[in-house]
NULUMNU-433040 format. One line per field, with one value per residue (C-alpha): x, y, z; residue number from 1. Coordinates in Angstrom, 2 decimals. Layout:
BEGIN
east = [X; ...]
north = [Y; ...]
up = [Z; ...]
vomar = [NUM; ...]
This chain:
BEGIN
east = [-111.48; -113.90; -112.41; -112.83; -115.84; -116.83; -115.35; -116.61; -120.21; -119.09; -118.29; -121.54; -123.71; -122.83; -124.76; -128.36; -130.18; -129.90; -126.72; -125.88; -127.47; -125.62; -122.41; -122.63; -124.15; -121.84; -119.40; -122.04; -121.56; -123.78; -123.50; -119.55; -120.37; -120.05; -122.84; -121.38; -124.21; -124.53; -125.86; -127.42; -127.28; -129.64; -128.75; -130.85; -129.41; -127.15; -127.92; -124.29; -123.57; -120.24; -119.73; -121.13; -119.54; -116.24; -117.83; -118.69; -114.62; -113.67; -115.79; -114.89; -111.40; -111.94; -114.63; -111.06; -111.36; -107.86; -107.26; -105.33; -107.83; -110.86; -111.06; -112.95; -114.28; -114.67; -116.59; -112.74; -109.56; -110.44; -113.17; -110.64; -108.14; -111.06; -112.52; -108.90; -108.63; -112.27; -111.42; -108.13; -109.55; -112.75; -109.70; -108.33; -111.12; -111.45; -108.17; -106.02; -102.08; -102.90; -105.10; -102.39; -100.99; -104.09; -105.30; -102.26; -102.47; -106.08; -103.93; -106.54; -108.56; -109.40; -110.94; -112.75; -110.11; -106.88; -107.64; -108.28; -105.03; -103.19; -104.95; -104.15; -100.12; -100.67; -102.20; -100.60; -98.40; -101.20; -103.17; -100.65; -99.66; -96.69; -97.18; -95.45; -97.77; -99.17; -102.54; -104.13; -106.14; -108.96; -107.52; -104.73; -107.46; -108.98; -105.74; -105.65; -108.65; -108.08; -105.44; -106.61; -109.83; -107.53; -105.34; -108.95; -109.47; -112.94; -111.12; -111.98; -115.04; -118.59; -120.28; -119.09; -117.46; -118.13; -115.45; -112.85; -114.42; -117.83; -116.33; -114.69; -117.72; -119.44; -116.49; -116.67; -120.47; -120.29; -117.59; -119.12; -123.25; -122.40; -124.88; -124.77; -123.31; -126.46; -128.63; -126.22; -126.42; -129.98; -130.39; -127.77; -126.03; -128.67; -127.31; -124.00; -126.08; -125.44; -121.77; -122.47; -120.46; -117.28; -117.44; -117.12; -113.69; -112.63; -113.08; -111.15; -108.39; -108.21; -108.25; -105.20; -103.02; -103.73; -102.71; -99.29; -98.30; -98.67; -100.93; -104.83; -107.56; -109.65; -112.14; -110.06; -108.52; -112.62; -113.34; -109.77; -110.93; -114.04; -112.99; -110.45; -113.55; -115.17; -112.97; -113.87; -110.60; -109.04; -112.58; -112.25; -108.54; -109.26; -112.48; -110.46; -107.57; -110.49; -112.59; -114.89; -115.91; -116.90; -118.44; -119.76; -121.79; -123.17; -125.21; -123.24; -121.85; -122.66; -123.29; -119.51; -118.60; -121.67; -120.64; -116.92; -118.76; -120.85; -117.94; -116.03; -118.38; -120.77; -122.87; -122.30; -120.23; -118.63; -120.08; -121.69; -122.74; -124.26; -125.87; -129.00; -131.37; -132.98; -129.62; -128.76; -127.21; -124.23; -126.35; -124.45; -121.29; -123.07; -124.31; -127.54; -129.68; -130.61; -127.44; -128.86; -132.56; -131.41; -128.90; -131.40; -132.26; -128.83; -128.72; -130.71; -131.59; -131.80; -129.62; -130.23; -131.16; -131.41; -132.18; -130.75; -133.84; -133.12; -131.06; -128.60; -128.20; -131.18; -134.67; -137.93; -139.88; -136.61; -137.31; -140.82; -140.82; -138.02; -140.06; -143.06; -140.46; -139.20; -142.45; -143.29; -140.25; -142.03; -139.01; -137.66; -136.45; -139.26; -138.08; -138.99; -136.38; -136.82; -134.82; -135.55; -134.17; -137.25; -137.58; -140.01; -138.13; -140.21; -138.12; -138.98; -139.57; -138.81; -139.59; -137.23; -137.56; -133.87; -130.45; -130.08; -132.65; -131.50; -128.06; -129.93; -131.76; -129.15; -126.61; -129.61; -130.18; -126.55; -126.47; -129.69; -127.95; -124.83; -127.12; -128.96; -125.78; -124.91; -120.95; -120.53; -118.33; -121.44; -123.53; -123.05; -124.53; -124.83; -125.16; -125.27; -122.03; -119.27; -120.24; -123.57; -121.96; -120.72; -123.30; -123.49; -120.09; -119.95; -123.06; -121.13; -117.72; -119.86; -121.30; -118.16; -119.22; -116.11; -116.41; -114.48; -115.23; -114.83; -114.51; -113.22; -110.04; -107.69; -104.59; -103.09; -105.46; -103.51; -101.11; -97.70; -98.76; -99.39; -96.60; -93.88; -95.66; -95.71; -91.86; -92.03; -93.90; -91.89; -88.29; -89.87; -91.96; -90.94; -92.98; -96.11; -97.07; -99.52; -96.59; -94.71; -96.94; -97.32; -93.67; -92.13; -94.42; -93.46; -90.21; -89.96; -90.71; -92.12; -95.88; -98.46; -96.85; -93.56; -94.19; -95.64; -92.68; -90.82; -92.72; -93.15; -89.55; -88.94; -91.58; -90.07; -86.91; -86.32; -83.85; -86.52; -84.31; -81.35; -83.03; -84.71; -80.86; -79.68; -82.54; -81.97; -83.83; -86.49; -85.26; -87.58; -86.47; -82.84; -80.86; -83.90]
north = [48.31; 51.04; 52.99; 50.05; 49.37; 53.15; 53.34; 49.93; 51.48; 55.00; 52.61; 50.44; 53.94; 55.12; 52.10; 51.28; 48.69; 46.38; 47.22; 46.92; 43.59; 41.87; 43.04; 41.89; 38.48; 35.89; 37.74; 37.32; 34.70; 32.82; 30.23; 30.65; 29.55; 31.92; 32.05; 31.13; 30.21; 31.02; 34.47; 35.94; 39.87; 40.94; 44.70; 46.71; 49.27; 51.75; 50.47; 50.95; 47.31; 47.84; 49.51; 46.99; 43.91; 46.29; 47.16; 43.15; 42.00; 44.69; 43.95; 40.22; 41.62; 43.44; 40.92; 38.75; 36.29; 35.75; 37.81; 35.58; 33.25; 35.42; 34.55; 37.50; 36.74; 39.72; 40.24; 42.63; 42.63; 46.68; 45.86; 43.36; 46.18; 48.97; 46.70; 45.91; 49.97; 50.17; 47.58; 48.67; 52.46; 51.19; 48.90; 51.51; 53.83; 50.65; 49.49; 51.72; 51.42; 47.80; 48.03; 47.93; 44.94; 43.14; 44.78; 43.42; 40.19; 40.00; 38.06; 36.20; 38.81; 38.79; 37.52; 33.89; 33.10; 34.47; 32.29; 29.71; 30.54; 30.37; 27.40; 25.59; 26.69; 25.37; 21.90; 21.67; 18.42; 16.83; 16.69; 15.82; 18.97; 21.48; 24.13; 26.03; 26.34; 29.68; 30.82; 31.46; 34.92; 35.14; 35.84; 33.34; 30.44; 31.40; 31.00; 28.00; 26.58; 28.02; 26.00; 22.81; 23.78; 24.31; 21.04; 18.75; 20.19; 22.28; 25.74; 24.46; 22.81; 22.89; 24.77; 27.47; 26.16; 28.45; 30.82; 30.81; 33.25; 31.22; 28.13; 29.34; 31.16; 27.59; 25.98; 28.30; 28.27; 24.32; 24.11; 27.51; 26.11; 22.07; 21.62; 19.31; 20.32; 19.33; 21.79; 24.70; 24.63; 24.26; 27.20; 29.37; 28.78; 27.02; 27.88; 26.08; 22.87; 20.88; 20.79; 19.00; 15.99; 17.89; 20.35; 17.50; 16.92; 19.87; 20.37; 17.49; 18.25; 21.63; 19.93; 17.78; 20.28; 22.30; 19.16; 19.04; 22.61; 23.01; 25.71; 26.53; 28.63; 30.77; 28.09; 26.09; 28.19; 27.44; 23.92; 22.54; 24.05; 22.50; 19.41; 19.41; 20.65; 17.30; 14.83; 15.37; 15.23; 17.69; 19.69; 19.87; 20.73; 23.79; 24.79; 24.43; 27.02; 30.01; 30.04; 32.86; 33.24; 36.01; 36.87; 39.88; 39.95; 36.68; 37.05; 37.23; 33.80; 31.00; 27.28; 26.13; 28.75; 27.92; 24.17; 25.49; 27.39; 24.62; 21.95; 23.85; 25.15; 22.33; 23.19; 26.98; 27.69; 31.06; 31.55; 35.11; 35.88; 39.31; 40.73; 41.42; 39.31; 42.07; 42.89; 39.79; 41.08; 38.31; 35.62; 35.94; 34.67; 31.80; 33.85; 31.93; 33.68; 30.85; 30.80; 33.68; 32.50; 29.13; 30.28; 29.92; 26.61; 24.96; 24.54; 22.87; 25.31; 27.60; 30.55; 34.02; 36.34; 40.21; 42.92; 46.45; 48.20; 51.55; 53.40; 56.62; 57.42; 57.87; 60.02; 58.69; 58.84; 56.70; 54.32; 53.92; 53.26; 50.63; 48.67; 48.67; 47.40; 44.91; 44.08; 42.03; 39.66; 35.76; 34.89; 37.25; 38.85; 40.93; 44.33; 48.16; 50.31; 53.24; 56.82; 59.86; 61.87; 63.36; 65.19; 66.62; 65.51; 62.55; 59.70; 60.28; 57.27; 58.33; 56.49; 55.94; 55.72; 54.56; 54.45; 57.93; 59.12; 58.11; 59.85; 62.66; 62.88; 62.62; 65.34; 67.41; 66.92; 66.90; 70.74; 71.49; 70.80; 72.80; 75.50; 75.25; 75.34; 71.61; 70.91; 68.29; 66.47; 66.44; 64.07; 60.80; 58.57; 54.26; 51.60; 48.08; 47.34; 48.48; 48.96; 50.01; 53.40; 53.59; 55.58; 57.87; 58.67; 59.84; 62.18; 63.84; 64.11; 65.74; 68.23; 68.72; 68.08; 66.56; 63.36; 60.28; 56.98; 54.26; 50.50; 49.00; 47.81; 47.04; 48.17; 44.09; 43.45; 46.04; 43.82; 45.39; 44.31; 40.99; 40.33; 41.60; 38.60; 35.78; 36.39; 36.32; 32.65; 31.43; 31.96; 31.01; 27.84; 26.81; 24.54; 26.93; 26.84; 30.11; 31.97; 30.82; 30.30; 34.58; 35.57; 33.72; 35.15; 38.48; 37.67; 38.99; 36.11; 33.76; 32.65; 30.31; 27.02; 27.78; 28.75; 25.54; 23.79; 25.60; 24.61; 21.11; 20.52; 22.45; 19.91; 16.82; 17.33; 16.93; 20.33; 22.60; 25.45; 23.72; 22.31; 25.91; 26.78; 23.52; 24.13; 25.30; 29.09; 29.18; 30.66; 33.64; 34.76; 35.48; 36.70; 37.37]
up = [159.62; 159.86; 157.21; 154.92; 155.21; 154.70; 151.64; 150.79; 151.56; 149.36; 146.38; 146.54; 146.82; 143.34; 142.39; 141.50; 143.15; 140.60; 139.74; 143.55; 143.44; 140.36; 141.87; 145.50; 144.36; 145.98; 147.72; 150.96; 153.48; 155.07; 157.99; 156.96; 153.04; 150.12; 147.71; 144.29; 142.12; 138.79; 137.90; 135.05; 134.19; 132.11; 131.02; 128.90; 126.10; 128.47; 131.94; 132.88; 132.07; 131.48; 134.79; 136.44; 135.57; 136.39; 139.64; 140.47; 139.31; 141.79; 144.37; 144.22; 144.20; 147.57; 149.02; 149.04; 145.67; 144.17; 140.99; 139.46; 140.06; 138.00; 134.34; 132.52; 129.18; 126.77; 123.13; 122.16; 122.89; 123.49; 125.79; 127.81; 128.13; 129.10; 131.61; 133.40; 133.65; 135.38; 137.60; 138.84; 138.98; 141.24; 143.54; 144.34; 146.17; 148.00; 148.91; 148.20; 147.50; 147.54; 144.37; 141.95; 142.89; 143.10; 139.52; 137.80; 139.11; 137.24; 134.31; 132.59; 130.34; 127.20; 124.63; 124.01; 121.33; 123.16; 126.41; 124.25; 122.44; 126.35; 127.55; 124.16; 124.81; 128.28; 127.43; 124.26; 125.51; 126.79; 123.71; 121.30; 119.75; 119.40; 121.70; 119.10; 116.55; 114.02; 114.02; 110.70; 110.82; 108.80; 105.25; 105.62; 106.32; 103.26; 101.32; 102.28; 101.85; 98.59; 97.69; 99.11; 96.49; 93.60; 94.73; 94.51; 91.13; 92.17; 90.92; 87.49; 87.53; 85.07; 87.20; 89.56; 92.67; 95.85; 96.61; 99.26; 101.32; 101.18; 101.74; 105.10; 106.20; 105.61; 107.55; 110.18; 111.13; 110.65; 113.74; 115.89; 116.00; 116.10; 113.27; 110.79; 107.39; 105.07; 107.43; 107.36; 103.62; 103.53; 106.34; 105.57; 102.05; 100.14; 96.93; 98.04; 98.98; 95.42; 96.30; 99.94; 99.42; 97.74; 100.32; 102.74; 100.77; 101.21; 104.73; 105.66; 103.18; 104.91; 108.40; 107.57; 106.00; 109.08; 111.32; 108.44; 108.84; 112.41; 112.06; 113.69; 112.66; 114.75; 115.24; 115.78; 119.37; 120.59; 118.88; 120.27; 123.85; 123.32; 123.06; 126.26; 128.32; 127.21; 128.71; 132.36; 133.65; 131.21; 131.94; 135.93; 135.97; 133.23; 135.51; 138.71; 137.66; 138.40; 141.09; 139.53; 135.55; 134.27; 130.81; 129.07; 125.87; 126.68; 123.68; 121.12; 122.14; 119.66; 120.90; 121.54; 123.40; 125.38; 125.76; 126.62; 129.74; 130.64; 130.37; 132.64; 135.10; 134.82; 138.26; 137.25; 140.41; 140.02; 136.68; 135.88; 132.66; 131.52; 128.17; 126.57; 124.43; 122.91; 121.39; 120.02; 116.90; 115.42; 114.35; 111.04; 112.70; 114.21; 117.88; 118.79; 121.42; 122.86; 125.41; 127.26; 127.26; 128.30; 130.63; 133.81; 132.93; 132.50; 136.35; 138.92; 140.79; 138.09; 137.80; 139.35; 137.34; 138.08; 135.38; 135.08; 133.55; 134.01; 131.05; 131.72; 127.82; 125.78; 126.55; 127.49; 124.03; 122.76; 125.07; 124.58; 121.13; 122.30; 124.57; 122.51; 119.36; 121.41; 123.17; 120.00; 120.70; 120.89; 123.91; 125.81; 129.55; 130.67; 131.04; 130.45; 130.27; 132.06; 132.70; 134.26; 131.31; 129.81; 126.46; 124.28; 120.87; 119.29; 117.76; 113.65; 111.53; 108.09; 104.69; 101.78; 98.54; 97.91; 98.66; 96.95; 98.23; 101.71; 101.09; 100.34; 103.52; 106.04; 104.00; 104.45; 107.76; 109.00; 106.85; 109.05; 112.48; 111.56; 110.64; 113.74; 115.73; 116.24; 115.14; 112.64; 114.80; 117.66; 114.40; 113.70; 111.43; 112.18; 110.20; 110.25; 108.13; 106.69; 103.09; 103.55; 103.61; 100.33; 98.51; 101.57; 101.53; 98.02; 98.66; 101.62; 99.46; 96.51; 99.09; 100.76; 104.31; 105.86; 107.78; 109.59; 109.06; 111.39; 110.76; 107.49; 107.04; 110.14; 110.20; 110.78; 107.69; 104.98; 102.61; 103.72; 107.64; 106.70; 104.56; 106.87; 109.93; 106.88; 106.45; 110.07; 110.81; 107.99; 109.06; 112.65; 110.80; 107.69; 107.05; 107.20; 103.60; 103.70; 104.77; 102.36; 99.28; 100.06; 100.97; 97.59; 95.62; 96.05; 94.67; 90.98; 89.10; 91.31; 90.44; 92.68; 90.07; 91.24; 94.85; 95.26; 93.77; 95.97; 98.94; 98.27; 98.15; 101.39; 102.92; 101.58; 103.86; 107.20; 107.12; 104.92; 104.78; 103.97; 100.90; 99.92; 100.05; 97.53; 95.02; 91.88; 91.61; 89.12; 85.89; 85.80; 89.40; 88.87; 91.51; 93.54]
vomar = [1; 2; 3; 4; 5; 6; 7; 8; 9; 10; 11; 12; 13; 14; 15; 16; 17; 18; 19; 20; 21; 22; 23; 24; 25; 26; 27; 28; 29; 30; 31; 32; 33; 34; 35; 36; 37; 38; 39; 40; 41; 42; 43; 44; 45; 46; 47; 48; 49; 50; 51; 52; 53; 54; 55; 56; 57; 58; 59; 60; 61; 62; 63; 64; 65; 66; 67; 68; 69; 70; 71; 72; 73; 74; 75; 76; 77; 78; 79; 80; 81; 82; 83; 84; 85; 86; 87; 88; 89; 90; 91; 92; 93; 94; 95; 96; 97; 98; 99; 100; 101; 102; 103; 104; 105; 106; 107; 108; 109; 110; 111; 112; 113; 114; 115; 116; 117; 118; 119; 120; 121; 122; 123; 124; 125; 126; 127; 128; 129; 130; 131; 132; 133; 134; 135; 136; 137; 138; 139; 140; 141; 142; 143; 144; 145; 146; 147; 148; 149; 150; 151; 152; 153; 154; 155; 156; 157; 158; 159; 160; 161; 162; 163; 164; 165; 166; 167; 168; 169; 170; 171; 172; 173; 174; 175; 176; 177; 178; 179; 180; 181; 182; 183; 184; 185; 186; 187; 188; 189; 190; 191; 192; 193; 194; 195; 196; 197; 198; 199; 200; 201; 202; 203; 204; 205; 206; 207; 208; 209; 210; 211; 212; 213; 214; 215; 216; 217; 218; 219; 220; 221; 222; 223; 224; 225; 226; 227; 228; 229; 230; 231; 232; 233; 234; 235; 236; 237; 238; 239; 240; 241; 242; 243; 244; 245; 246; 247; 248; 249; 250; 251; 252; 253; 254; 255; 256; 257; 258; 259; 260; 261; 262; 263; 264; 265; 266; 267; 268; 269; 270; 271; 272; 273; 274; 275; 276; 277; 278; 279; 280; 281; 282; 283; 284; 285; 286; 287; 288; 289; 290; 291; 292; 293; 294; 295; 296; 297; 298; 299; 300; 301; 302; 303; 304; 305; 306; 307; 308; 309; 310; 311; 312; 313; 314; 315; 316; 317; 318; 319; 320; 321; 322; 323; 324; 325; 326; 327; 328; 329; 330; 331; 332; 333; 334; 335; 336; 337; 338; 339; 340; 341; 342; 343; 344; 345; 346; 347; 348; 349; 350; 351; 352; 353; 354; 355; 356; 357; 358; 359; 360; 361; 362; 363; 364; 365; 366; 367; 368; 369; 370; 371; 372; 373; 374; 375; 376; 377; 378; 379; 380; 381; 382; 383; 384; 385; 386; 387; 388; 389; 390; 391; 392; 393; 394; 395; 396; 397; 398; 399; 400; 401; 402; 403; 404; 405; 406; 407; 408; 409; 410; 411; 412; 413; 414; 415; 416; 417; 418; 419; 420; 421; 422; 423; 424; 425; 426; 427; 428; 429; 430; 431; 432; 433; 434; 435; 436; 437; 438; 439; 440; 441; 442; 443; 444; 445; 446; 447; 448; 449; 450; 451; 452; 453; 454; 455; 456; 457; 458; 459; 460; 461; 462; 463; 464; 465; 466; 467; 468; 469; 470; 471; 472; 473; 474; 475; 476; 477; 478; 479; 480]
């Protein structure tokens, strides 16, 4: 017992105060009762958050809490996996042999969409739908929303009909905010808001075909959550199968993953969230910032909230010009982030003339550092997306400074990938028409006309791959 609790207190010393605080909030007991209210983290720019909510699923872990009753809630599949490592790494300098047991049986993390993926498998009876069906990544929704567009004639329209890519990204933010169509348009897409009531067409045509094939979207893995979490039975037996939930990011969440928190932890029992407003960055995908700001004030009493202020990574003029950037914010946590890593290098805010220009700059800079004895692969340069880039890569390639790019394409996203999992969901589904509207077409003389021929005589029979195997071929395909 005494060992224990030594290395209990060993583990909890390589903590903060804060840090120390957020981690050991709840696992206290009191006149024989547990804390378990609600708890806010607020973590500035390299606090250690990460560590920390490791440190507080460990703890809870040790303190006695059921692993397999501890839902975490990551941002990435990556961070889900990274943050099961910490966890069962911190277990075991506190229990031991007996941490690997206990690590593994910490079974629900991941992502918001893969537990909603589980829990829709689980439920899937008792909402009326086949527990075996696909899920539509990104591209494949597009496809078909695409061909629900070309099938309602707005492919060929006067004017210019959004794309598919738009139309999805319209879809999408409609289902992940709860706001109205007209005032996403009008916000968001207001270009796009002439074509309100036919994009109302088109959303439901793409709902039902959805509902035909069997098949859900990415949205749809929160919005069908959503809506189990509503009916308070469905809501308390979801909420009752963890006793603590965790989430990270918390904001980068948009409004119905907020509501899919709140539905099942309506008194906030067990619920700890953690992030940082001032690095509210995803609004584009619908993240509102409001879930952390509100957070406090969704319970009665309010949440807790403690605030890891002091940062391990950057220097103090960094963070100075930080705090007095973000001291301009209208709502926000108070907090200064602090660190006792000093340096006389200023921060240097430099002007641009253009993206040329900018390319310019940072080749010559990066040339400066190697010169002054700083390896190229100790540099890196950030940006905010992907193809912002572009004109910076060509500079380096002209000057012949080597470099590695990360982000872009996934690997699941490159054509061969994809194709070999649509010949996949259709032998497993046949009557997923993505799948097969992309698999046929790869056969020598099959186009979209007769793909879709194809596919709507599959989806007239009750045996679809006994009928692909009685139709005539088309003419052009031959023995293919």
């Amino acid at each position: 017992m005494t060992s224990a609790a030594s290395n209990s207190d060993d583990y909890l010393s390589r903590l903060n105060d804060a840090q120390r605080q957020a981690v050991t909030h709840g696992t206290g007991v009191s006149a024989g009762i547990a804390d378990s209210s609600p708890l806010l983290v607020i973590a500035g720019a390299g606090s250690g958050k990460t560590n920390t909510l490791a440190h507080r699923v460990a703890h809870l872990i040790a303190s006695g809490a059921d692993p397999r009753r501890i839902l975490l809630l990551t941002f990435s599949r990556r961070a889900s996996v990274e943050m099961t490592r910490r966890v069962e790494r911190i277990c075991k300098t506190v229990l031991g042999d007996r941490a690997g047991p206990l690590a593994d049986a910490l079974a629900w993390a991941g992502t918001f969409h893969s537990i909603g993926a589980r829990l829709l498998r689980e439920y899937a009876q008792q909402i009326g739908m086949d527990p075996a069906f696909s899920i539509h990544d990104r591209e494949d929704s597009a496809d078909l929303m695409n061909l629900i567009r070309h099938d309602l004639g707005f492919s060929k329209t006067e004017k210019r009909f959004p794309g598919k890519g738009t139309c999805l990204a319209i879809y999408s933010r409609v289902v992940n905010s709860g706001a109205p169509l007209v005032d996403v348009l009008l916000k968001h897409y207001p270009w796009c808001s002439g074509w309100e009531v036919q994009l109302k067409q088109l959303f439901a045509g793409y709902v039902t075909a959805k509902q035909e094939q069997g098949v859900l979207d990415y949205d749809d893995l929160l919005l069908c959550w959503g809506q189990m979490v509503s009916d308070p039975v469905l809501a308390a037996d979801i909420g009752g199968k963890w006793d603590h939930v965790l989430v990270d990011e918390y904001q980068d969440t948009n409004r119905l993953q907020a509501d899919i928190l709140l539905g099942m932890k309506p008194d906030g029992r067990g619920l700890t969230v953690v992030g940082d407003d001032a690095q509210s960055i995803y609004a584009f995908r619908a993240a509102t910032v409001r879930n952390i700001l509100d957070f406090p004030a969704s319970f009665d009493p309010p949440a807790r909230v403690v605030t890891l202020d002091r940062n391990y990574r950057s220097t103090k003029p960094i963070l100075d010009a930080a705090n007095v950037v973000i001291g301009d914010a209208a709502e926000r946590f108070t907090k200064n982030l602090w660190t006792e890593r000093q340096s006389d290098e200023l921060p240097r805010l430099v002007a641009i003339w253009d993206d040329t220009a900018q390319a310019n700059y940072i080749a010559d800079r990066v040339l400066e550092e190697r010169e002054a004895g700083i390896p190229m692969k100790q540099q890196a340069v950030l940006f905010r997306a992907s193809h912002h880039s572009g004109t910076l890569e060509v500079e380096l390639t002209r000057r012949n400074i080597p470099f590695v790019k990360f982000g872009g394409l996934k690997f699941l996203d490159s054509a061969h990938v994809k194709d070999v999992l649509a010949l996949l969901r259709f032998a497993q589904y046949p009557r997923d028409r993505i799948a097969g509207f992309r698999i046929l077409q790869l056969l020598p003389g099959v186009g979209p006309t007769s793909a879709r021929r194809v596919l709507d005589t599959m989806g007239e029979s009750a045996h679809p791959f006994e009928a692909l195997k009685d139709m005539k071929a088309p003419q052009r395909s031959g023995e293919a």
